[in-house]
C-alpha positions as CSV (number, residue, x, y, z in Angstrom):
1,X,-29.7,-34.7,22.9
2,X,-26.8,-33.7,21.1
3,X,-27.3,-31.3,17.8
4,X,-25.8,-28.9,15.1
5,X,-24.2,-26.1,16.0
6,X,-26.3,-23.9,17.6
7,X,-25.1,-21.1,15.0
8,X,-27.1,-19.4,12.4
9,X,-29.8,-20.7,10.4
10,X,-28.8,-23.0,7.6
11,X,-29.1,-21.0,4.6
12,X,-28.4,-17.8,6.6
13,X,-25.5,-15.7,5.9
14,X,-22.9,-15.6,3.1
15,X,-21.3,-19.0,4.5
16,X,-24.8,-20.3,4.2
17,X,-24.6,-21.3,7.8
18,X,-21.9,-23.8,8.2
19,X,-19.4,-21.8,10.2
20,X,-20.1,-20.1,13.2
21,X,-20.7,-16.2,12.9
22,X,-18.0,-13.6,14.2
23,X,-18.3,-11.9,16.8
24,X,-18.4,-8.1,14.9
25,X,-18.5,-7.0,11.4
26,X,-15.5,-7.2,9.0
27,X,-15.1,-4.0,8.4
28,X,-15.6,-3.2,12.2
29,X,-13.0,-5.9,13.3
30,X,-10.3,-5.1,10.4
31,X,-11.5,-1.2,9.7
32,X,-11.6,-2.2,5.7
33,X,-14.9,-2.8,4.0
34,X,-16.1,-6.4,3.5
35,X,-15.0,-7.7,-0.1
36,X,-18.2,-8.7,-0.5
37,X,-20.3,-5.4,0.4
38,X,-20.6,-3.2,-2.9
39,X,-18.3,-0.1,-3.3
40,X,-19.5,3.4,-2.6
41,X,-19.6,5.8,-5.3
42,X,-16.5,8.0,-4.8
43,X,-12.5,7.6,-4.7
44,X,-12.1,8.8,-1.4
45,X,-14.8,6.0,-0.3
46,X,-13.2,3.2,-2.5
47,X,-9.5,3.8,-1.6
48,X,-10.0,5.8,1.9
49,X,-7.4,3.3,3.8
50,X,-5.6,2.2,1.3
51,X,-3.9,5.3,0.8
52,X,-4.3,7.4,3.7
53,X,-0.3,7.2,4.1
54,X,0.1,9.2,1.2
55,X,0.2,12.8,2.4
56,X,3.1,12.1,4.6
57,X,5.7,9.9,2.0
58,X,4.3,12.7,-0.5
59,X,5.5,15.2,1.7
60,X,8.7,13.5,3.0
61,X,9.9,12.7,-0.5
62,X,8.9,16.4,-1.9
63,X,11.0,18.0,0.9
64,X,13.8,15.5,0.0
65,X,13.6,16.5,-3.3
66,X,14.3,20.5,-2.8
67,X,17.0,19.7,-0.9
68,X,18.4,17.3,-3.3
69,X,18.0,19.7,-5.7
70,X,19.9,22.5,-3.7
71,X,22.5,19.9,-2.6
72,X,23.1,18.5,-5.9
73,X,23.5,22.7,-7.7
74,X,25.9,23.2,-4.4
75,X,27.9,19.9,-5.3
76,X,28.3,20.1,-9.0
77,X,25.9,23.0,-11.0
78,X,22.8,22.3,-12.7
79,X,23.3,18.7,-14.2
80,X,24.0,17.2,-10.2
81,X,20.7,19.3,-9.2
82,X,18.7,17.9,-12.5
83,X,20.3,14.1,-11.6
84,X,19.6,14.2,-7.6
85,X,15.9,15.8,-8.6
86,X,15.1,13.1,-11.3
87,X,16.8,10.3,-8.9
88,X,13.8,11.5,-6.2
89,X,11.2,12.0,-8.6
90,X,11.6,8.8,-10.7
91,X,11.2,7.2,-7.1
92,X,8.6,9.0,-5.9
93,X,6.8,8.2,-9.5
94,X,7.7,4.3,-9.2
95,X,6.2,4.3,-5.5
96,X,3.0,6.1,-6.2
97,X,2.4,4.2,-9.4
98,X,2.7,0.9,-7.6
99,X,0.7,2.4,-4.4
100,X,-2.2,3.7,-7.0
101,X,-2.4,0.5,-8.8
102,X,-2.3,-2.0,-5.8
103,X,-4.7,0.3,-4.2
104,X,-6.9,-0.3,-6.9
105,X,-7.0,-3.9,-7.3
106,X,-7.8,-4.2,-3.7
107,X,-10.5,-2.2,-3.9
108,X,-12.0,-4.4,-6.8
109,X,-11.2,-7.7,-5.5
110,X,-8.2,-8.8,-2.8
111,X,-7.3,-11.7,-5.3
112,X,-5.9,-9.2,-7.7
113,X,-3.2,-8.0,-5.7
114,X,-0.6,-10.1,-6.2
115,X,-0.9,-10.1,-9.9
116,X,-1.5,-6.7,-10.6
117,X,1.4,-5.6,-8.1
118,X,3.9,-8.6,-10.0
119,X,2.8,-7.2,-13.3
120,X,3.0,-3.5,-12.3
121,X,7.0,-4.8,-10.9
122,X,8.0,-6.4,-14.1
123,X,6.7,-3.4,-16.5
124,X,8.0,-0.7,-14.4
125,X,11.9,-1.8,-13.6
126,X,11.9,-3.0,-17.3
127,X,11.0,0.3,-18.3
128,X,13.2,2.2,-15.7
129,X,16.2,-0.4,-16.9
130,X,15.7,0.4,-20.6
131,X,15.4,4.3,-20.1
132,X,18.2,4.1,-17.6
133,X,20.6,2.1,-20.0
134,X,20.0,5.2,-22.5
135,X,21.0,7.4,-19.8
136,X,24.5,5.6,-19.2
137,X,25.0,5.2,-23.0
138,X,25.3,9.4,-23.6
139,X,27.9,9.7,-20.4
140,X,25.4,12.8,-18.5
141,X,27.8,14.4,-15.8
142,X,24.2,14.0,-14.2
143,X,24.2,10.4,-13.2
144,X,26.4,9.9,-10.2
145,X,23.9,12.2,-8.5
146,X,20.6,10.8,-10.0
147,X,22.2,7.5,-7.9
148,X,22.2,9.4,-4.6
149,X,18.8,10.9,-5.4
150,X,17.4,7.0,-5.8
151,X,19.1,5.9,-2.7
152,X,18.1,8.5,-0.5
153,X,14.6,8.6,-1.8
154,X,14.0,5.2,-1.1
155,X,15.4,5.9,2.3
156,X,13.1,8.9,2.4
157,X,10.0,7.2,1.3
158,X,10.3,3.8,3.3
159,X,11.6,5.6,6.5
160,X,8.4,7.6,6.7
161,X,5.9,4.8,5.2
162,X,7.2,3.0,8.3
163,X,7.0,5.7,10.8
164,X,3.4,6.3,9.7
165,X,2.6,2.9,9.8
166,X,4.1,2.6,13.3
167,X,2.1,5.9,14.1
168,X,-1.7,4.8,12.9
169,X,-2.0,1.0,13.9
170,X,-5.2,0.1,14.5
171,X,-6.9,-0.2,17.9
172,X,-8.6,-3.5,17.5
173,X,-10.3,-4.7,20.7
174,X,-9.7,-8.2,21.1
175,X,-12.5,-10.7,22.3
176,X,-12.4,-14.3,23.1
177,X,-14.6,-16.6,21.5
178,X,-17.9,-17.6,22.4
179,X,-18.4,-21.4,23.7
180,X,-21.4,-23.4,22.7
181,X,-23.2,-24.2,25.7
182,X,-23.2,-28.0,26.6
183,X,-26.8,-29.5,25.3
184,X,-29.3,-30.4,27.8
185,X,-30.4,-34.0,28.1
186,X,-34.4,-34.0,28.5
């Protein structure tokens, strides 16, 4: 006799039983919580993950950011070292900001990162193009260097967001599928 699925129960399960069940856990097959589960009390528990790349583009993008400084007083006195500083920290701002945010709607539901990361885009360069139209309007001996600081921050903070990423892939243990035994004719 030939039958159903010999998966779970109907009824069973979030899928109520109409798909066969995985072999593992969510969170143990992708390392992030299920969406489903409720969220622990506790930043560290909701965002764990999600930022745990932090401490190094932080750190990266902060050591950049001395040395802009010291560069840009070397290259052309204190405006150059205020312009390459604020070129790294309006970066480093713009990055977290986005990071923090897009952190956040993942942790409340996965469906809300693409439009809180869009809308968190479109605010933010609006913002950084109005306040930096002011800039270029008052002619600050400051600017040319708050370019490189940008540039090089980017640089900074992508180059070591990779290299982390690179570093701490997950080790995921891949295991071919179950088959359904053939059914028994009685």
């Amino acid at each position: 006799m030939i039958g159903p699925y010999p998966g779970p129960a109907p009824g069973a399960g979030r899928n109520g039983g109409r798909y066969p069940t995985a072999v593992g856990t969510f969170a143990g097959v992708t390392g992030r919580p299920d969406p489903g589960a409720p969220v622990a009390a506790g930043a560290g528990a909701r965002f764990g993950w999600r930022l745990a790349h932090l401490p190094v583009v932080l750190a990266a993008t902060g050591g950049l950011g001395v040395v802009a400084l010291a560069a840009g007083w070397l290259a052309g006195g204190a405006a150059s070292a205020a312009g390459a500083a604020a070129g790294v920290a309006l970066v480093a701002g713009s990055y977290l900001l986005t990071t923090l945010l897009v952190a956040w709607a993942d942790s409340v539901d996965v469906r809300l990162v693409l439009p809180v990361g869009l809308t968190t885009y479109l605010v933010k360069f609006t913002v950084i193009g109005i306040v930096m139209a002011a800039v270029v309007a008052t002619g600050w001996d400051g600017l040319p260097a708050l370019g490189v600081g940008v540039v090089a921050a980017v640089v900074v903070w992508t180059g070591s967001h990779i290299w982390w990423t690179v570093t701490h892939q997950p080790r995921l243990e891949y295991r071919a599928p179950r088959r359904a035994q053939a059914p028994t004719v009685d």
